[in-house]
N, C-alpha and C positions, 0 to 999 in steps of 0.2 A: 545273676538271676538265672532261675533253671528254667528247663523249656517249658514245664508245665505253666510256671507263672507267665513267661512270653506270650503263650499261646495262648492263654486265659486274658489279656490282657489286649492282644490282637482283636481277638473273638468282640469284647467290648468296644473295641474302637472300630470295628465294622458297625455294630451294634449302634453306635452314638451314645457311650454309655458310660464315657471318661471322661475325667477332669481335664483341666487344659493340664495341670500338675503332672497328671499321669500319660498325656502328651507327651510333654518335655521330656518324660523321663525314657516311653515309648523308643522315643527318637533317638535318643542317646545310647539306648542299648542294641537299636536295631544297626550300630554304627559296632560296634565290637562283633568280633572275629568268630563269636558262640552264634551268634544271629546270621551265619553266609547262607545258613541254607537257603535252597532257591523257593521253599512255602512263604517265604516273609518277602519276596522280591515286590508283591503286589503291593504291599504296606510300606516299603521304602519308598515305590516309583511315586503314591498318592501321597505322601508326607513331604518328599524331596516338591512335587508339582503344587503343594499349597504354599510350601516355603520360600519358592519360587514368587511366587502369582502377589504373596504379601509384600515380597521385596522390592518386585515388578509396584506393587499398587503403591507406597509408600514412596517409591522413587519419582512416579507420575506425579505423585500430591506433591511432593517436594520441587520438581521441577514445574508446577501450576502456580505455584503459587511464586515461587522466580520469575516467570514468565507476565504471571501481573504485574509483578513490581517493575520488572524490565522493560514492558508496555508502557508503565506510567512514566516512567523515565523518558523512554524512548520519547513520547507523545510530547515533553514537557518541554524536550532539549528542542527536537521540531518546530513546537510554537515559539521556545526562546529565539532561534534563529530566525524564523522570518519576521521576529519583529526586530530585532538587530538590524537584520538587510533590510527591513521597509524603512526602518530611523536612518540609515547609510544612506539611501536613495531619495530622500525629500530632501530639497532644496532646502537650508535652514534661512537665506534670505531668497524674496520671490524675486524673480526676472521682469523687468519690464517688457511689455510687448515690443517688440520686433516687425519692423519692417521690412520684409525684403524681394527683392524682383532679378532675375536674372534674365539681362538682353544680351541677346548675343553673346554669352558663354561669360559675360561680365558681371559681376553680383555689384548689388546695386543697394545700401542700406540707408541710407538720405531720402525718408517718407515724402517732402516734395515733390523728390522727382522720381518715386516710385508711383506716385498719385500721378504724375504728369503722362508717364508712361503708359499708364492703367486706362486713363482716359482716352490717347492715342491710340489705342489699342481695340478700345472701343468704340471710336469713332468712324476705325476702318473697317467693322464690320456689318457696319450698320448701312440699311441702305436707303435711297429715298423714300417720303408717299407714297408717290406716286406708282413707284415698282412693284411695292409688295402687295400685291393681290394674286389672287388664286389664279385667274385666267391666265395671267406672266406665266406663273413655274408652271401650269399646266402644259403652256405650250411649249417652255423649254425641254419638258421630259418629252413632250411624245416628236418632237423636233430628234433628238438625240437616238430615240428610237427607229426614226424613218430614214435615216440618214446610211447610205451606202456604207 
């Protein structure tokens, strides 16, 4: 191609005035050794920067659209796991209840006499009628208070 046609051909694609046809072909010849001059550098830097930006965009959509699929996956394999681990972790037969008490560092699984203990236990904390009124602890707190 001779410079006039180049340059005519330039002029239009400033213009917005060419085919995508006359693109390709633009590009291909601003790529041969006739087209170094430095008036054509503007038109290679905005041609090389669209062809960029499409490969760029193309790569995006390409990897958006991995990234859902990937997602879906991801999320699927997630839910498959903890229902695996929640079916691992249920007892498949139930446990009967359990009885148990520890006295004095001794464990104790014989409901009787965890009952019997329970009660004992209870008994010793408990205190007469007679004692529990308000007047009693009133005077024992301020008893504890006056006291040297």
């Amino acid at each position: 191609m001779n410079k006039a046609a180049l340059d005519e051909l330039v002029r239009r694609y400033w213009e917005a005035e060419t085919t995508p046809e006359e693109e390709r072909r633009l590009a291909f010849w601003l790529l041969e050794p006739e087209a170094a001059d430095a008036c054509y550098d503007e038109v290679r830097a905005v041609m090389g920067l669209l062809a960029t930006g499409r490969r760029l965009h193309r790569a995006k959509r390409k990897r958006t659209t991995w990234q859902r699929t990937g997602r879906k996956w991801a999320v699927a394999a997630v839910v498959g796991g903890l229902i695996f681990a929640g079916t691992r972790f249920i007892p498949l037969v139930e446990e009967q209840d359990v009885c148990v008490a520890y006295v004095g560092g001794e464990r104790i699984t014989d409901p009787t006499r965890v009952m019997n203990e329970a009660h004992n236990a209870l008994q010793a904390t408990q205190r007469p009628a007679d004692e529990a009124n308000v007047e009693h602890a009133l005077n024992d707190m301020f008893a504890t208070i006056n006291e040297p």
